[in-house]
C-alpha positions in Angstrom: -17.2 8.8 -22.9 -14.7 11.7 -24.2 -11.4 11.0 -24.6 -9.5 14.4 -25.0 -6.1 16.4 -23.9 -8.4 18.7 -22.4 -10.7 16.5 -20.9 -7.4 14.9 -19.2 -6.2 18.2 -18.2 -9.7 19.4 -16.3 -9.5 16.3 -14.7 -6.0 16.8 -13.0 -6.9 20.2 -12.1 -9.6 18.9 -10.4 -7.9 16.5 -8.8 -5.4 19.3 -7.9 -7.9 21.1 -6.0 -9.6 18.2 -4.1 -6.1 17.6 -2.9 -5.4 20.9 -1.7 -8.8 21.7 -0.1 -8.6 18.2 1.6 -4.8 19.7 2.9 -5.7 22.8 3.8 -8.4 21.1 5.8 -5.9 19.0 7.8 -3.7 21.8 8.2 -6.5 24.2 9.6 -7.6 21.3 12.1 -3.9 20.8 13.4 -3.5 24.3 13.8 -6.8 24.1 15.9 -5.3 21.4 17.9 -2.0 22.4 18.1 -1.4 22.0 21.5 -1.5 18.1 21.5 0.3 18.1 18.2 3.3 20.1 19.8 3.2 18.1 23.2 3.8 14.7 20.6 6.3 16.3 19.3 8.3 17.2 22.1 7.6 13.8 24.1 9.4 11.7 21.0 12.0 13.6 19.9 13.6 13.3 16.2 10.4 12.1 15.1 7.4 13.3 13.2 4.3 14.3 15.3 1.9 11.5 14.3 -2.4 11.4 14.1 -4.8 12.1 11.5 -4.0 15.6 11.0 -0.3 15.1 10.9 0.7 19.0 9.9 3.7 17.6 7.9 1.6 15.1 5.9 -0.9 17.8 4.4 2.3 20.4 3.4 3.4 17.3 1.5 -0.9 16.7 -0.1 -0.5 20.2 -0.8 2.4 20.5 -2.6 1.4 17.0 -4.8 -1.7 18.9 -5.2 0.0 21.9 -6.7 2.5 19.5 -9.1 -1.1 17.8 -10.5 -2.1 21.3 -11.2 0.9 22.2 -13.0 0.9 18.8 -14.7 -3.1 19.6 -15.8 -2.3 23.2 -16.5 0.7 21.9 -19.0 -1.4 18.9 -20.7 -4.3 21.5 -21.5 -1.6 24.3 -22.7 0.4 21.3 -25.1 -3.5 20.9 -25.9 -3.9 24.3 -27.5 -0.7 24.4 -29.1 -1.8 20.9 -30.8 -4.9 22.1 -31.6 -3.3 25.6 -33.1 -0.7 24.1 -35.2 -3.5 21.9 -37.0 -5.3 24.9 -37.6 -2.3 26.4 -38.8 -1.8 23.5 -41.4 -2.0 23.9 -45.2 -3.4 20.5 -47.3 
């Protein structure tokens, strides 16, 4: 098993994109159904339209999916520098 920055770092960003193609997904579907998804809406007012492909709760997946990927792009970039200023070193 490797145990690396980068390793770490491909991991989040893959993460990151699971999340967001799993969101974008949900999104696409409640758009598809978005008849029923307004008519919740209006029936309860002040609340969140509610189901599986709550429109509100994918924005929310997609913008933790785009923080992961930020966070994965960062830990591989720290990575580098690391791995540069090593390099760099005189003994």
């Amino acid at each position: 098993m490797t145990i690396s920055a980068h390793y770490t770092g491909v991991n989040m960003l893959n993460q990151a994109q699971g999340m967001a193609t799993t969101a974008a997904k949900d999104i696409q579907q409640s758009s598809l159904s978005g008849s029923s998804t307004a008519e919740q809406a209006t029936e309860v007012k002040g609340f969140a339209p509610t189901g599986i492909n709550n429109p509100i709760d994918a924005s929310i997946d997609l913008i933790q999916a785009q923080t992961y990927n930020q966070a994965g792009a960062n830990v591989i970039r720290r990575a580098d520098e690391m791995t540069g200023t090593l390099l760099n070193m005189k003994v």
